[in-house]
N, C-alpha and C positions, 0 to 999 in steps of 0.2 A: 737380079740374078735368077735363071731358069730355075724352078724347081727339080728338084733332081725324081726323076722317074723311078716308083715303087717296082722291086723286083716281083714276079710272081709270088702268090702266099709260099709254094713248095720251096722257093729259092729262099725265102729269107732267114733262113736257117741251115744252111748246106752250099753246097756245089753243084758246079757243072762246068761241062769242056767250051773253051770259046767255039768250036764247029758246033755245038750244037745251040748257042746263042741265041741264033737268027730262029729256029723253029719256038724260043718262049717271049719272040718277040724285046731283045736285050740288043741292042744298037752298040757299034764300037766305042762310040764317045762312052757310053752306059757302061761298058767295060772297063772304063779308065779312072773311076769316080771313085773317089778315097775309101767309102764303104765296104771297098774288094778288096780283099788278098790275094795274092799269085801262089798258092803253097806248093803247085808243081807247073812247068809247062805246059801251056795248053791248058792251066784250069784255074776259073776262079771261086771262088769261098767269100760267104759272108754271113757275116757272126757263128764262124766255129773259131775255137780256142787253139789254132795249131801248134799251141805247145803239148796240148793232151795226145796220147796215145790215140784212143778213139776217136775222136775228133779228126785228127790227122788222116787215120787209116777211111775216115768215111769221105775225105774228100778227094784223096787216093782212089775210090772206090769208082769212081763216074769214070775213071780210064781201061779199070781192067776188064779182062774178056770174059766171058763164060770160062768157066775150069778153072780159072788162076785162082789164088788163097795168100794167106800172107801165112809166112812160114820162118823157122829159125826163132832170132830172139823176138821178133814184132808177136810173131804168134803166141808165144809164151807170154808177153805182155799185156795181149789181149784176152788170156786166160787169169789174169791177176796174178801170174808167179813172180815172187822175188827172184829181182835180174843185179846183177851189178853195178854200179850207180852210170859207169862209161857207154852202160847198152842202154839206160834209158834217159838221156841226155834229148835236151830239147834240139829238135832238128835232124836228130839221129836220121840216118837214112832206113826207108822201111823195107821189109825182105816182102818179095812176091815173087811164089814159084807159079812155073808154067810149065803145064804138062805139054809134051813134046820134044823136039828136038831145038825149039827157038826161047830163050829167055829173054825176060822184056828189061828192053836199056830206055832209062831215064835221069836224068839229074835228082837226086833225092831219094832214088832207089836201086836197091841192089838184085837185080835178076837170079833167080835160079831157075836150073830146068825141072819139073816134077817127075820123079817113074809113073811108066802105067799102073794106074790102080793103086795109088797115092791115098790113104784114107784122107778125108776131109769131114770138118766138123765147122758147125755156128758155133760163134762163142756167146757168154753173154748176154753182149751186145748186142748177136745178130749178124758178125761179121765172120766173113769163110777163111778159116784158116784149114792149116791142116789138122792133122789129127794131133792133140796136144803130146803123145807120147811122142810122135813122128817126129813133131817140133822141137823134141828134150833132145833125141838123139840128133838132129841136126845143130842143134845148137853146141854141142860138143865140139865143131869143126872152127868155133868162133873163139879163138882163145886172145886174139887183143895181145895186152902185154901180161896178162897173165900168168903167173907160174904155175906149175905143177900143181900143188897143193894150193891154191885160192882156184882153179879150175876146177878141182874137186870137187869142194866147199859151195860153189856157187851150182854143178849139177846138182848135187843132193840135197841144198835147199831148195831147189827148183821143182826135184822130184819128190821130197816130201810136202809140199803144197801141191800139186798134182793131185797126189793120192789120199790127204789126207783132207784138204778143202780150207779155203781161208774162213777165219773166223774174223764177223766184224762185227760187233759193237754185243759182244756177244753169242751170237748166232752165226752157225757155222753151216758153210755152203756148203754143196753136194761136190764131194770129189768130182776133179776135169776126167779122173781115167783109175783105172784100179791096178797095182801091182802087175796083175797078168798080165793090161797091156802094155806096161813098159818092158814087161821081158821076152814079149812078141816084139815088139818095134825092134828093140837091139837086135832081137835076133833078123828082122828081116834088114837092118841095117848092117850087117855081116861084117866084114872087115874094112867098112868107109872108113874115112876120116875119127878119129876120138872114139875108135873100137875098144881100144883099152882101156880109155877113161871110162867110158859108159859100163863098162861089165864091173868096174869097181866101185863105182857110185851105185851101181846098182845092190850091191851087197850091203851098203852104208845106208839105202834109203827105206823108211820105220813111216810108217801110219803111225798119224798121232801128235806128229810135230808142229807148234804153232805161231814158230815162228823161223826165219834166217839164222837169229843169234842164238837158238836153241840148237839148232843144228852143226851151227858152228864152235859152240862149248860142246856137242856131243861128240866131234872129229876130232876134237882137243883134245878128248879124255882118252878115246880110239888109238892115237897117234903114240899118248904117252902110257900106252900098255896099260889105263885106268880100268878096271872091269865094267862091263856097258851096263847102265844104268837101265831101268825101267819107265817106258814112255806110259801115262794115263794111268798110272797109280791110285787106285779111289784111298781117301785116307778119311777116314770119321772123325768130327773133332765136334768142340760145341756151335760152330756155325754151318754143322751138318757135313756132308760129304764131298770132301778140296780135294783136289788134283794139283800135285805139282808139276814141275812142268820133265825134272825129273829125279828119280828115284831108288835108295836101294835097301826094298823092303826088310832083306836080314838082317841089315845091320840099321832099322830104320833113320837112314840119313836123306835128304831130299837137298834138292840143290834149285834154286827160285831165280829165271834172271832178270833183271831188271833194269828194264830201258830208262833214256830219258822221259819220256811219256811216265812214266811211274812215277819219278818226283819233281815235273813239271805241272802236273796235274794233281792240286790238291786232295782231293775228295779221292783218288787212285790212292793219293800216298798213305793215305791213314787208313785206308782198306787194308793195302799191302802189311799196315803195321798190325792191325788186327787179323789180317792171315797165318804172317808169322807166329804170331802170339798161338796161337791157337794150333797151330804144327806142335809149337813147343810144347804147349799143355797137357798136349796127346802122344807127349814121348817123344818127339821126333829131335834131331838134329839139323839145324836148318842152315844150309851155306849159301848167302845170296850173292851173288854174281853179276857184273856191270863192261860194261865195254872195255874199261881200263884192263881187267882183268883177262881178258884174250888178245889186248895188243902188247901191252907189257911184258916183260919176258921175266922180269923177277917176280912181278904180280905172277903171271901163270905159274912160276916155278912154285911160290909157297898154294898158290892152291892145288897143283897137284899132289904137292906132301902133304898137307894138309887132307886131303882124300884119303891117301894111301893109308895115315896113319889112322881114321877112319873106320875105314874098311878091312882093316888088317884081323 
């Protein structure tokens, strides 16, 4: 059996268009050899992950033009915002706006046109999307099967990681974009597509938020006339100065919530149990809160009484 021909060092980690093939010295048979992926027409890939976002968008990348940016929900995924589980599905097709009057048609992507003067930004990874605010308010136009209220839910956790910056392991990133410019973008977004929804998400979205399901027990409480809690709360206690996640310092009652990651993860769980402990010590009322609790409707019913009577 022939030995199969080493791609250049540049290629063996990446992409490129089969027209431009013949210039890195890559023969059609060469293009056919199990080692490649096809991830779009015209282009092949080898050893990237094309179920990753990035990954994807970099092999993407060898076809677009000068100007073009990935834009809508891809953009905001290459910002690291929580998307909806339907928008980040492997295969998804990826948004790539073009400025001009022509949008680019592909199998595996969905074209938009860009306006003149379309802000753009490197994410980062290094890859052009547009401007992340730009990107929230386009992404309003993407409602899927979505209802009213989970449309909401999914801007405002989008645009409180924006603003606020993910946190990993830890350490918490430099916000995509601040406040102001979400409320430039809508505005230069004027009465497009999800004009309405974005001017209400906007009123709903708080610096400070650290996660989806923080957000989405904070629109719960919102919805059932709860009074809004306080986001980064410092609270003193004897393992020095907690934050919950939130908070309602008159009546010191805090509300913690907790994912699976919290007691799938031992060394997490018994943290968590020493957190608690130590709210309480320091006065506090402490209500922890779990998934079950925002899909159930009896669960949410006794935790909103449960609040009210609380806070009362």
């Amino acid at each position: 059996m022939t030995a199969r021909r080493p791609l250049p060092y540049f290629l063996a980690k990446g992409a490129f268009t089969t027209s431009s093939a013949g210039e890195h010295g890559i023969s059609r048979s060469r293009m056919r050899a199990a080692d490649l992926e096809t991830p779009f027409r015209g282009v092949r890939s080898a050893g990237l992950d094309l179920g990753d976002l990035v990954q994807r968008c970099r092999a993407a990348e060898v076809f677009m033009d000068d100007g073009e940016a990935y834009s809508h929900s891809t953009a905001l995924g290459l910002w690291g915002a929580p998307l909806p589980a339907q928008f980040g599905e492997v295969g998804a097709a990826l948004h790539i706006g073009t400025p001009g009057a022509t949008r680019r048609r592909r199998v595996g992507v969905i074209g938009h046109r860009l306006a003149p003067g379309t802000p753009m930004r490197l994410s980062p990874d290094g890859l052009r999307t547009v401007a992340p605010a730009t990107a929230w308010c386009q992404f309003a136009s993407q409602r899927d099967d979505l209802s009213d209220d989970e449309m909401l839910v999914a801007l405002v956790a989008v645009a409180d990681c924006l603003i606020t910056g993910r946190r990993t392991k830890g350490i918490r990133d430099d916000p995509a974009c601040t406040p102001e410019e979400m409320r430039a973008a809508v505005l230069a977004h004027g009465s497009g597509r999800g004009a309405r929804m974005l001017a209400a998400a906007l009123s709903l979205m708080r610096v400070g938020v650290d996660s989806p399901k923080e957000t989405e027990l904070r629109l719960l409480l919102h919805r059932a006339g709860v009074a809004e809690p306080t986001i980064g709360h410092i609270i003193p206690t004897r393992l020095g100065p907690l934050t919950p996640d939130l908070a309602y310092p008159a009546k010191r009652v805090l509300i913690e919530y907790e994912g699976d990651a919290h007691r799938e993860n031992r060394r997490r769980w018994r943290g968590d149990f020493e957190r608690v402990r130590a709210f309480q010590q320091a006065g506090w009322t402490v209500i922890r809160v779990n998934a079950d609790d925002l899909t159930d409707e009896a669960r949410r019913n006794a935790l909103i009484a449960q609040l009210r009577l609380l806070l009362a």
